[in-house]
C-alpha positions as a LaTeX table, in Angstrom:
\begin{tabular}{lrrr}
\hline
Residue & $x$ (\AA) & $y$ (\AA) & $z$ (\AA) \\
\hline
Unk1 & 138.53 & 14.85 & $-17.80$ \\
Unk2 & 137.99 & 17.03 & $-14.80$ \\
Unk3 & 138.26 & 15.92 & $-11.21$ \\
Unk4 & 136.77 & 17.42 & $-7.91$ \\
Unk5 & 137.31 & 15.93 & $-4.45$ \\
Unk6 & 134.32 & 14.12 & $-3.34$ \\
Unk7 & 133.18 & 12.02 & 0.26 \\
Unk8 & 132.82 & 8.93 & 0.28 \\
Unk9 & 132.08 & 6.88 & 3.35 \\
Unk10 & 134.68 & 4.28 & 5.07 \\
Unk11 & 133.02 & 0.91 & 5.10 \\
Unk12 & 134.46 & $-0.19$ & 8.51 \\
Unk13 & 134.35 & 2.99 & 10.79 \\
Unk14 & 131.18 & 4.77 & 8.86 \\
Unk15 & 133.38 & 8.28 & 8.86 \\
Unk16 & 133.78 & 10.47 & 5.28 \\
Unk17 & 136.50 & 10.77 & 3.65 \\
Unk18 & 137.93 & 13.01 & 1.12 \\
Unk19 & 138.82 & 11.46 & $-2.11$ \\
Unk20 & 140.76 & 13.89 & $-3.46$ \\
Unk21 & 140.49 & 14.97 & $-7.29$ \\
Unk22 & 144.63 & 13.56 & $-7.52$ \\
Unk23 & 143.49 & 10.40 & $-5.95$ \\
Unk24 & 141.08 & 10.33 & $-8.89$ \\
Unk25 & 143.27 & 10.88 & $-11.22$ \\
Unk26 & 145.95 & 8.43 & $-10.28$ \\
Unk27 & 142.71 & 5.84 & $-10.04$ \\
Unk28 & 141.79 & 7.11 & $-13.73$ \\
Unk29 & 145.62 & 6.61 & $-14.82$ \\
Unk30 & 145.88 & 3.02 & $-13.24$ \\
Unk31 & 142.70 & 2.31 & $-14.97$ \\
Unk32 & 141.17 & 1.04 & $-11.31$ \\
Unk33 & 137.03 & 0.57 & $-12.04$ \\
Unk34 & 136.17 & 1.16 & $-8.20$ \\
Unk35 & 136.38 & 3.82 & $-5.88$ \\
Unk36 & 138.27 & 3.33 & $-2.16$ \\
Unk37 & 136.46 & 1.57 & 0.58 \\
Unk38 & 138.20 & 2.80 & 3.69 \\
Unk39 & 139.61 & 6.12 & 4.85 \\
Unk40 & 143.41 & 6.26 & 5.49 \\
Unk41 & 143.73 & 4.98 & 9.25 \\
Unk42 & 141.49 & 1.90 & 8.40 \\
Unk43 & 143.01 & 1.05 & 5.48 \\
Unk44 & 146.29 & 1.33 & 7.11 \\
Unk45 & 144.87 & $-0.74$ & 10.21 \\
Unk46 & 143.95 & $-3.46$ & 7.74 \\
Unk47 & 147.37 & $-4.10$ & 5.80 \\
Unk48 & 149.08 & $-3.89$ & 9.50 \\
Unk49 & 146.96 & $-6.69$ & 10.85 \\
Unk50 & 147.48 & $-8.56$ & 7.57 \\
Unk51 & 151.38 & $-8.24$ & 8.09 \\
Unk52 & 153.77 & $-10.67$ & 10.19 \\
Unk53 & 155.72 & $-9.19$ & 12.35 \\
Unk54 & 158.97 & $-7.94$ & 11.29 \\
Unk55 & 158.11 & $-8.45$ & 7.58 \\
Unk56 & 157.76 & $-5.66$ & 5.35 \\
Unk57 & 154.51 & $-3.64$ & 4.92 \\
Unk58 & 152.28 & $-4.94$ & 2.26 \\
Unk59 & 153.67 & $-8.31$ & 2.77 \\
Unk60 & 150.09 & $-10.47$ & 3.65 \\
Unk61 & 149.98 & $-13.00$ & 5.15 \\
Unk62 & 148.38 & $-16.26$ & 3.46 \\
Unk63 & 147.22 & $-19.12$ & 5.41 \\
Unk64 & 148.98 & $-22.64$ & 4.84 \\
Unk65 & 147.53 & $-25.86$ & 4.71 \\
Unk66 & 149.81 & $-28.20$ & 6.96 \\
Unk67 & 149.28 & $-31.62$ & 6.95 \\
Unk68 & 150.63 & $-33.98$ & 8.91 \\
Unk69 & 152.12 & $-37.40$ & 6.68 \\
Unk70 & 154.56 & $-40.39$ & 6.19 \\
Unk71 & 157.10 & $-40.05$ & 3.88 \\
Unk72 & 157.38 & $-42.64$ & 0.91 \\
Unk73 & 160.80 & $-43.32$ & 1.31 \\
Unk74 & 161.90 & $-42.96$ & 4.80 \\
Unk75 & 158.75 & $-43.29$ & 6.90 \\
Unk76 & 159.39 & $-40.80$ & 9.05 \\
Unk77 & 156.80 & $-38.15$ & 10.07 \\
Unk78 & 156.52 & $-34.92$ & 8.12 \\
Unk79 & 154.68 & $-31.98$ & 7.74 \\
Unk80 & 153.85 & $-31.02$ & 4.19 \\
Unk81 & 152.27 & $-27.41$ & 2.99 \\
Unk82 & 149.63 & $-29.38$ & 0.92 \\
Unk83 & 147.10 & $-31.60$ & 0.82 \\
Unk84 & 148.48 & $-35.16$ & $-0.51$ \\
Unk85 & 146.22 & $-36.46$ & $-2.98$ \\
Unk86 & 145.97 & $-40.34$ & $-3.67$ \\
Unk87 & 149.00 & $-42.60$ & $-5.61$ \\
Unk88 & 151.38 & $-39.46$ & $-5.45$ \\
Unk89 & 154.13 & $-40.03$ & $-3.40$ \\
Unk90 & 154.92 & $-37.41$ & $-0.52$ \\
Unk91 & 158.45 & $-37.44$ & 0.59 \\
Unk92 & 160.19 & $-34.97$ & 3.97 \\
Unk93 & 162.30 & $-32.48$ & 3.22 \\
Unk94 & 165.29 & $-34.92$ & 3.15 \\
Unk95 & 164.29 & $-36.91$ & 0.40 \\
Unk96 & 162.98 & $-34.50$ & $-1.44$ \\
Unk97 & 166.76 & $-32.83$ & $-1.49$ \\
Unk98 & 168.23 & $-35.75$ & $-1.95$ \\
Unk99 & 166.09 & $-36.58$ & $-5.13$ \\
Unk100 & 166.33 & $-33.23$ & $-6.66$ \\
Unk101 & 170.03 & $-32.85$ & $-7.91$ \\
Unk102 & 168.58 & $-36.76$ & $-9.68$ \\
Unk103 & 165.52 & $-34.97$ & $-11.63$ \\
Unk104 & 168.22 & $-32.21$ & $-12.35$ \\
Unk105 & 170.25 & $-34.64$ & $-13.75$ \\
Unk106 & 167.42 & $-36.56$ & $-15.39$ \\
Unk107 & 166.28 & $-33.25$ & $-16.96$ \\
Unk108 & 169.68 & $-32.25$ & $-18.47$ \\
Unk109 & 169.83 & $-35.44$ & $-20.32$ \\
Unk110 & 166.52 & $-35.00$ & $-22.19$ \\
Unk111 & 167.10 & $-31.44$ & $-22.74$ \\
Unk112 & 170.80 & $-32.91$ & $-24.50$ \\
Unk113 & 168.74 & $-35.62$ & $-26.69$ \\
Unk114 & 166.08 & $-32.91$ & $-28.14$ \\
Unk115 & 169.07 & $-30.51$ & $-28.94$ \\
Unk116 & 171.04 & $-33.80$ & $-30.67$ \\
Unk117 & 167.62 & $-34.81$ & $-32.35$ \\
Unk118 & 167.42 & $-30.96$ & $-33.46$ \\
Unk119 & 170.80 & $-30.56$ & $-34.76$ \\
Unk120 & 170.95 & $-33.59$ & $-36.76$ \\
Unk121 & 170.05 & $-32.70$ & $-40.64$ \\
Unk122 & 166.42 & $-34.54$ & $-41.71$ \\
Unk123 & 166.96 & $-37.74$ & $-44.17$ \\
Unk124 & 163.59 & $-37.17$ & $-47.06$ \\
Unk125 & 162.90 & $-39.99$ & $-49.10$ \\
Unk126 & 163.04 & $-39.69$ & $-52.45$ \\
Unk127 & 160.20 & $-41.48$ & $-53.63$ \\
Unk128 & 157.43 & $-40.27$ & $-51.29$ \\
Unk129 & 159.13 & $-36.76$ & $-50.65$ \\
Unk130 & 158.37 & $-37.74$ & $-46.76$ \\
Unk131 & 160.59 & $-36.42$ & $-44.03$ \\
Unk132 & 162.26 & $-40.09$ & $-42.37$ \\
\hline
\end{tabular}
């Protein structure tokens, strides 16, 4: 397939661009169905305004919902990155460490009775041919 630079026109500053026939190709290769939207300094402009500070380029940055709650346990005011939905418990970050290493614990456990119920050899009954 044979590519030639064409101009296109930036969609937020209204100046041509080249897009160049390697551009193409690496579009082509990458299989990407649309052509660029913005020339180099507005595309750039974009991802910079889209970074935090000090983080590294490319890194956006994605709104949060906070919400300010009680905790189930405690009481105490918290701030939680979600919205708490109805009958779920929402605990502060204290609780929540304090419960995890007892879900870690709880999880082991099952994880040890399906490998025992695995491991042990399957009784069949001899009339029916039935796994017990």
């Amino acid at each position: 397939m044979e590519f030639v630079d064409r101009l296109l026109t930036c969609a937020d500053c209204g100046d041509e661009f080249i897009f160049t026939a390697g551009e193409q190709l690496f579009f082509f290769d990458k299989q990407f169905k649309n052509d660029p939207k913005r020339c180099k300094p507005c595309k750039f402009k974009r991802a910079s305004v889209a970074t935090r500070p000090g983080a590294a380029p490319g890194t956006a940055v994605l709104s949060r919902t906070e919400t300010r709650t009680q905790c189930s346990e405690c009481g105490v005011e918290t701030t939680v990155p979600f919205k708490p939905t109805q009958g779920r418990p929402v605990l502060c970050r204290q609780c929540f460490q304090r419960r995890q290493p007892q879900a870690a614990a709880a999880a082991v456990a099952v994880d040890l009775m399906a490998a025992s119920d695995a491991a042990a050899p399957a009784t069949v009954d001899q009339v029916t041919g039935r796994q017990l």
